[in-house]
BASEDREN-727973 format. One record per atom (N, C-alpha, C): x, y, z. Coordinates in steps of 0.02 Angstrom, whole numbers, plus 50000, padded with zeros to 5 digits. Example, Ala and Ser with C-alpha at 12.3 -4.5 7.8 and 13.67 -1.06 7.14 Angstrom:
2
506604971650390506154977550390506604983550390506424988850354506844994750357506455000250394
This chain:
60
487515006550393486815008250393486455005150453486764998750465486244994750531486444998550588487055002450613487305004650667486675012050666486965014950600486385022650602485645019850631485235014450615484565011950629484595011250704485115008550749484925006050801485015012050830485555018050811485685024350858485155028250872484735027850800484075032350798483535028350832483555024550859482975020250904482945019450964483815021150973483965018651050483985028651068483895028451151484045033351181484695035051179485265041251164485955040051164486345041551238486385039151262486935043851336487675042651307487895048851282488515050951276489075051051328489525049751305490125051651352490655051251331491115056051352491715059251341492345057351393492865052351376493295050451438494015051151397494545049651434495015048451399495325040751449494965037251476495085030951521494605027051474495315022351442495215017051387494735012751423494865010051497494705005951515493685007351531493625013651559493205015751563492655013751491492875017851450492825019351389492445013751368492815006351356492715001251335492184996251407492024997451439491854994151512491134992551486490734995751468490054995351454489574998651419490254999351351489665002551289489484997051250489145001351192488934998051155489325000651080489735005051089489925009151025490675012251063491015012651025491815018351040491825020950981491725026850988492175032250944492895032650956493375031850913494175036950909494165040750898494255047650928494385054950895495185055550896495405056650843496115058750840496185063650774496725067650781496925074450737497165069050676496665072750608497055070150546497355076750501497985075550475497985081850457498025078650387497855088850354497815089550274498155091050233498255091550197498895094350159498815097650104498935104650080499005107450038498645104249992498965099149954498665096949894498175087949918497815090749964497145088349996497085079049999497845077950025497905072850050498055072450103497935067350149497875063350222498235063450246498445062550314498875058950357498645054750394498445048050387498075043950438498615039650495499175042950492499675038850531499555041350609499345046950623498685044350688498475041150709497735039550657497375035650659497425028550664498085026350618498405018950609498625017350700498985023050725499415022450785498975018950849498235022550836497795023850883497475016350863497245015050822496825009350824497365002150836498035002550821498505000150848498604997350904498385003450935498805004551029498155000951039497305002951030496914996351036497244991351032497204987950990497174980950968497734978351011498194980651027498844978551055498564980551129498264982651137497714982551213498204989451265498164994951229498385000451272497875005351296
């Protein structure tokens, strides 16, 4: 909820990169977009998502 308050106050300049380094250099926010898939009987695959926030933390 505190992140939604400050987005709606602040001016947004968006941007779209795929240079981590970039990416991370001088925001204030990172989005991950990565493919989750669904399944028939309307469960997840977050092993994407696990991979990706991963390769962060492990600094890729």
């Amino acid at each position: 909820m505190i992140i939604l308050k400050i987005l709606c106050r602040k001016e947004l300049n968006l941007t779209a990169t795929l240079d981590a380094k970039a990416a991370y250099a001088d925001a204030d926010f990172v989005v991950i977009v990565v493919p989750t898939n669904v399944y028939s009987t309307n469960r997840i695959d977050v092993a994407t998502s696990k991979r990706a926030c991963f390769a962060r933390y492990m600094g890729c």
